[in-house]
Backbone bond lengths (Angstrom), bond angles and torsions (degrees), N, CA, C in turn:
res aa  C-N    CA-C-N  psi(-1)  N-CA   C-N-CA  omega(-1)  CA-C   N-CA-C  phi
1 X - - - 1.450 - - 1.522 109.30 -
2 X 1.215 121.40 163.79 1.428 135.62 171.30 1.178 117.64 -55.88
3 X 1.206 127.68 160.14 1.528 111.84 163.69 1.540 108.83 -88.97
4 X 1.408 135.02 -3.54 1.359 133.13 166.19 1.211 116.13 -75.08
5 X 1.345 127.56 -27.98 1.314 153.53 179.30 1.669 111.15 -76.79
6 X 1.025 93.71 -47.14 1.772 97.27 178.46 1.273 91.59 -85.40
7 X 1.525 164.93 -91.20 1.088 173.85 -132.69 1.782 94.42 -57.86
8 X 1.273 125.19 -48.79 1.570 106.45 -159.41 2.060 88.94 -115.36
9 X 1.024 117.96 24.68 1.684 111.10 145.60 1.644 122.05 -58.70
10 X 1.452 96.31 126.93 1.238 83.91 163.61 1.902 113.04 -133.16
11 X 1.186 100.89 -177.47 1.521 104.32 -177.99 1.427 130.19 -7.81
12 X 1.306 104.52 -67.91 1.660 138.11 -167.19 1.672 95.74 -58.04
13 X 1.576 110.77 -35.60 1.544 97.78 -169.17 1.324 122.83 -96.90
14 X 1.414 125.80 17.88 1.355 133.15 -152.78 2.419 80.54 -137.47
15 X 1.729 72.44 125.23 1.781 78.86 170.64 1.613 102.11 -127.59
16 X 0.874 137.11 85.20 1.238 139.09 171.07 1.538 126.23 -53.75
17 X 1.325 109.78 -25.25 1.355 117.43 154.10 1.750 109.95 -49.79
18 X 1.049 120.41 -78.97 1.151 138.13 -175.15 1.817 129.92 -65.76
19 X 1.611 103.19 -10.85 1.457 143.21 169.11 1.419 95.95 29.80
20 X 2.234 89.68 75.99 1.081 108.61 162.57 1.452 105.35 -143.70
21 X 1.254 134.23 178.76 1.203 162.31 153.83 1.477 135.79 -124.35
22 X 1.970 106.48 117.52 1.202 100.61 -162.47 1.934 107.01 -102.07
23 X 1.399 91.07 124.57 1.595 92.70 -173.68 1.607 111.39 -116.00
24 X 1.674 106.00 120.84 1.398 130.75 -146.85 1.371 97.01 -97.45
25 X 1.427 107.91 -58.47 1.405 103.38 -154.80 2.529 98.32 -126.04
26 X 1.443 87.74 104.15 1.548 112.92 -148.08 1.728 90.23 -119.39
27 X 1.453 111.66 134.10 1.488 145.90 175.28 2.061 82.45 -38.32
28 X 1.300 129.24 -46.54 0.996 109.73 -176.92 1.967 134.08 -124.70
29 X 1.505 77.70 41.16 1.512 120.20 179.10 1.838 104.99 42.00
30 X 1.051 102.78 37.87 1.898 106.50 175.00 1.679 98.82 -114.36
31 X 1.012 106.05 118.26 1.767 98.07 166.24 1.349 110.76 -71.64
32 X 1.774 103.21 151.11 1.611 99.81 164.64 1.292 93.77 -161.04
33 X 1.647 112.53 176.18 1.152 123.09 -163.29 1.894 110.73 -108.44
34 X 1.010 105.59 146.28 2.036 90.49 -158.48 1.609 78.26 -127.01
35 X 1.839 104.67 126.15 1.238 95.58 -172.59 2.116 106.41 -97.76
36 X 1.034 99.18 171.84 1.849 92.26 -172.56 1.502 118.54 -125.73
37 X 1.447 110.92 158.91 1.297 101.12 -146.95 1.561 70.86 -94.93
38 X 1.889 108.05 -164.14 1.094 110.16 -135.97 2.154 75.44 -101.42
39 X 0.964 94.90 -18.50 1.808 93.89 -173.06 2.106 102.44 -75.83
40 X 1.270 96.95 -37.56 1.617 103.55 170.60 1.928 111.89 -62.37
41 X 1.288 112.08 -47.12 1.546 129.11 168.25 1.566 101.54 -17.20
42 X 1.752 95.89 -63.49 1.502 115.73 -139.08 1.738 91.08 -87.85
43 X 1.367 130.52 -43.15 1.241 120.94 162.65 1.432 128.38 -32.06
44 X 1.342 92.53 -44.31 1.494 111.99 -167.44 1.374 118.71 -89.61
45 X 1.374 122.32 6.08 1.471 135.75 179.48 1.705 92.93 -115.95
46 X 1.351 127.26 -31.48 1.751 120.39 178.90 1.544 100.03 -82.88
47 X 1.338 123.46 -25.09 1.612 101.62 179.08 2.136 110.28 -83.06
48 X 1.577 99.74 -32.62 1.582 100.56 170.99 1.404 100.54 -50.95
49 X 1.251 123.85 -40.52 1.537 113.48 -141.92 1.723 94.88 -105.19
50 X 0.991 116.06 20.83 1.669 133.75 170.45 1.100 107.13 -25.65
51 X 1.455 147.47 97.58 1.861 131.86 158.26 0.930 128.17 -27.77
52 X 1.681 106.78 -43.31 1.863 118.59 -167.12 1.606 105.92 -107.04
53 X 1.653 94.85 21.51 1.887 86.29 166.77 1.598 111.57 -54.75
54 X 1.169 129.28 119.52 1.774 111.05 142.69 1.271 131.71 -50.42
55 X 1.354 134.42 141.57 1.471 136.22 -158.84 1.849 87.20 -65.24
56 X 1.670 117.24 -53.32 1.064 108.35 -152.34 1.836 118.19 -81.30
57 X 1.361 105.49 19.07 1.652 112.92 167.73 1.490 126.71 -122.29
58 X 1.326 117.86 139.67 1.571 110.81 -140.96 1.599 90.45 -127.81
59 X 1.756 113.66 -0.23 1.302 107.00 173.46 1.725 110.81 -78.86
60 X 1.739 102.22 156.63 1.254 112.53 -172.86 1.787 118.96 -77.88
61 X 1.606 103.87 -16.36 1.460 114.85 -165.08 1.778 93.45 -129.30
62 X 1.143 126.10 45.95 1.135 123.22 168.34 1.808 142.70 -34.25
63 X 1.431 132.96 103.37 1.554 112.54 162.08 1.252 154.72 -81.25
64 X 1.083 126.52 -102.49 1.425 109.81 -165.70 1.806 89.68 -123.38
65 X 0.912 135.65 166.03 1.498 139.54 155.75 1.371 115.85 -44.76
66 X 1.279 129.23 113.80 1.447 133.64 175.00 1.876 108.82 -83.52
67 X 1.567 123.74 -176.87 1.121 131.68 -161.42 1.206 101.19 -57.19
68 X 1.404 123.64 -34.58 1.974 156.22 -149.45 1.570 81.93 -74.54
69 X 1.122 128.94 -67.96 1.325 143.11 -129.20 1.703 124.00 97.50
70 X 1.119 106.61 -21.53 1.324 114.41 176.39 1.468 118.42 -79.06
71 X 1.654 117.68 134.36 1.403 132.65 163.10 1.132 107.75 -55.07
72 X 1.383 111.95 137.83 2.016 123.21 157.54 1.363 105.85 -134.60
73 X 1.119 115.95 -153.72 1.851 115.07 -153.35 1.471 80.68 -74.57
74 X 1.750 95.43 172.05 0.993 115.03 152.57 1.196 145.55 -66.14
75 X 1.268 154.76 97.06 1.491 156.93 -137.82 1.768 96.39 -87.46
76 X 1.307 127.63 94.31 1.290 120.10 175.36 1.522 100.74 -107.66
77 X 0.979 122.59 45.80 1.801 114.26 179.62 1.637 99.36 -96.82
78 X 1.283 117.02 -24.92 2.014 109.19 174.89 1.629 88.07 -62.98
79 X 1.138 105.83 -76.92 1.510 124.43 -170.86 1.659 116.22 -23.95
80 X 1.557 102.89 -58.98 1.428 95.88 172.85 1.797 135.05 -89.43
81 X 1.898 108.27 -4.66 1.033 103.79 157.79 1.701 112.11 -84.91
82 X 1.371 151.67 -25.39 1.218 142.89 133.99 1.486 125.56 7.36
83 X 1.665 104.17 -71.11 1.413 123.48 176.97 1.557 94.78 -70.73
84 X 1.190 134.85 -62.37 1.511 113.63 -173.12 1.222 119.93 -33.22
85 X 1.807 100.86 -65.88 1.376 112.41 172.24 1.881 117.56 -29.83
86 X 1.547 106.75 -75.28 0.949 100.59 179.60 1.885 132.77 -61.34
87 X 1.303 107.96 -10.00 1.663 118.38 151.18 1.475 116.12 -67.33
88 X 1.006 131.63 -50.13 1.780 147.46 169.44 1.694 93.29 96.13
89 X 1.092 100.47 54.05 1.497 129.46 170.95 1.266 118.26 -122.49
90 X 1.923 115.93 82.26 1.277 112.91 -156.85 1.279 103.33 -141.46
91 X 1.497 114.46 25.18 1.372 126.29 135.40 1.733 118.05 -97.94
92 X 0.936 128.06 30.88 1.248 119.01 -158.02 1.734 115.67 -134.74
93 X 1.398 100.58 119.80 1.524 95.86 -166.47 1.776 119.49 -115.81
94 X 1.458 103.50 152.43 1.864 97.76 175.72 1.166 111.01 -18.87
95 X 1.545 138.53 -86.48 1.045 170.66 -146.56 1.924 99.93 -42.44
96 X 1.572 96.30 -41.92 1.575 121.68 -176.91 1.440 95.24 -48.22
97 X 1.450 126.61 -45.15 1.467 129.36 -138.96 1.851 94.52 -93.18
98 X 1.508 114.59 13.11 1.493 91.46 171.07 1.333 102.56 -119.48
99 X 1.482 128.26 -6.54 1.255 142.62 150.02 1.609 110.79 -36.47
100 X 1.184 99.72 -75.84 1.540 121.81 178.48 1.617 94.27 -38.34
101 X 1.087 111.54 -68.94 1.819 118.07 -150.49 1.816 84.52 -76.53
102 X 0.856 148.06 -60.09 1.653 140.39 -177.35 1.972 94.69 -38.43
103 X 1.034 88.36 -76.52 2.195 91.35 175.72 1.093 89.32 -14.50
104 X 1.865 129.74 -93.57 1.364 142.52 -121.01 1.755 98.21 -70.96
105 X 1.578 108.99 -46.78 1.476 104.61 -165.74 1.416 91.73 -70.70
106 X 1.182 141.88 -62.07 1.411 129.68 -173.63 1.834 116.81 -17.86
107 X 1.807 100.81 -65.55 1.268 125.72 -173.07 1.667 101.38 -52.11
108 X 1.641 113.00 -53.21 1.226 107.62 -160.37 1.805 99.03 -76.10
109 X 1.528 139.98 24.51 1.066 124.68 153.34 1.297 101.13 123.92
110 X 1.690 119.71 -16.68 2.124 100.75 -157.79 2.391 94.44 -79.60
111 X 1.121 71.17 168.29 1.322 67.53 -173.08 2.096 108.95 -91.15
112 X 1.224 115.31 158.30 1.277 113.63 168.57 1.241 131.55 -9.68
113 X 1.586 115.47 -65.84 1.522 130.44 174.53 1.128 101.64 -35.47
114 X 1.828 112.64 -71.19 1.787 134.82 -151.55 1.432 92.94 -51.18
115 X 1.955 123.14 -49.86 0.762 118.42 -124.52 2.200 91.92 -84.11
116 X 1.335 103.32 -23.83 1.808 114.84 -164.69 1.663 74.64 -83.06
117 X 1.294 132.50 -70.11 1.420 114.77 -161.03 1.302 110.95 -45.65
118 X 1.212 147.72 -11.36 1.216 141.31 175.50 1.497 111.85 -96.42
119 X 0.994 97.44 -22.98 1.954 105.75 -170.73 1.821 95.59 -95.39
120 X 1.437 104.59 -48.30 1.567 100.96 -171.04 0.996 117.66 94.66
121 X 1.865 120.80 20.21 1.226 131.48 147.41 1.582 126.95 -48.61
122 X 1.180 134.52 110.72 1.479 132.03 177.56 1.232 128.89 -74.76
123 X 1.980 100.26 -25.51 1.435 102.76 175.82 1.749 100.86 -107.37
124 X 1.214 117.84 -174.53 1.367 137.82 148.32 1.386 129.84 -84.14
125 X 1.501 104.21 -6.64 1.763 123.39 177.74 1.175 97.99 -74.79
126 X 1.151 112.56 -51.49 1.821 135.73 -135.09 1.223 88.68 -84.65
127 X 1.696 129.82 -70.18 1.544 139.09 172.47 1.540 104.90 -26.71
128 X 1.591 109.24 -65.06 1.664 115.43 -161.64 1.395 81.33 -70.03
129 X 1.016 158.03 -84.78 1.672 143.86 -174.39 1.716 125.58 -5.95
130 X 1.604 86.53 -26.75 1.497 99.90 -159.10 1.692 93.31 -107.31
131 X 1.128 131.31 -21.44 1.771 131.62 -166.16 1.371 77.28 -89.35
132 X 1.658 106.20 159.15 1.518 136.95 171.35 1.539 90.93 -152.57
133 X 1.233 126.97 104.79 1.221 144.32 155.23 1.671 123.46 -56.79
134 X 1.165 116.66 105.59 1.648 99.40 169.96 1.745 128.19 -76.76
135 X 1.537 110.94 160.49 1.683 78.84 -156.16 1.755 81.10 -88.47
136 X 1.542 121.72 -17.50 1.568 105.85 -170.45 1.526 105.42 -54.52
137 X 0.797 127.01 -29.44 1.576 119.26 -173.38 1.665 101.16 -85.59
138 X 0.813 139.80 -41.29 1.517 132.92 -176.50 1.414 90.49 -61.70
139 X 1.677 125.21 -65.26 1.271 93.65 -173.80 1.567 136.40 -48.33
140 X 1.263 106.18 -33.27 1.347 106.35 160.22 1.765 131.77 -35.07
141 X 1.702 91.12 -55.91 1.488 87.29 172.33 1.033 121.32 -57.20
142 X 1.807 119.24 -30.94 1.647 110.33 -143.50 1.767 73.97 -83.23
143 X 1.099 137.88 -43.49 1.678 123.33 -150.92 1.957 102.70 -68.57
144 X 1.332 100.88 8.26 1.373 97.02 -171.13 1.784 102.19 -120.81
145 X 1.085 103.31 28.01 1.657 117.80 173.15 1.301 116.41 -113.48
């Protein structure tokens, strides 16, 4: 998912029963449903189940009280340049991490379709734009032909 997408979820769209997520309002205005693995599930049942939710905020990734009084997303940009830093990964941005994850599901077998319905690719340009293939693993395949 996006990081705009993950940032303005709220409650209503996350079914954890069903370990899905319903995403309304999408970079390419089609809703769809992004299904979750079982480690995303479990994230996503400790932020619902938040102690210090306020009754009156219905987002899933909540911050701190602004001037308003009102919560808005969570601001993780200290947080995630930190972890860069401390990766020594300092060309490397959010945005990177759906690149990455399009690669892996490709590699690990789902096919094209599976792989944009989950990402919310519309074209097949856009997807293959988005895969980075490693060649160690192809070689793998090819020695297994």
């Amino acid at each position: 998912m996006r990081s705009s997408e993950i940032l303005t979820l709220t409650r209503s769209q996350v079914d954890v029963k069903r370990r899905v997520v319903r995403l309304t309002d999408t970079k390419n205005n089609e809703a769809r449903l992004v299904p979750l693995t079982q480690a995303a599930t479990e994230v996503f049942k400790q932020a619902l189940n938040n102690p210090v939710r306020p009754l009156d905020c219905d987002l899933v990734f909540f911050g701190e009280p602004g001037k308003d009084g009102k919560r808005g997303p969570y601001a993780y940009t200290k947080l995630w340049n930190q972890a860069k830093k401390h990766a020594r990964l300092d060309d490397f941005r959010f945005h990177d991490l759906r690149h990455e994850a399009v690669s892996r599901l490709v590699e690990a077998g789902l096919s094209d379709q599976e792989v944009a319905a989950i990402s919310g690719h519309k074209s097949m340009q856009m997807l293959r734009r988005y895969t980075h293939l490693r060649a160690e693993d192809l070689v793998a395949k090819l020695d297994r032909i």
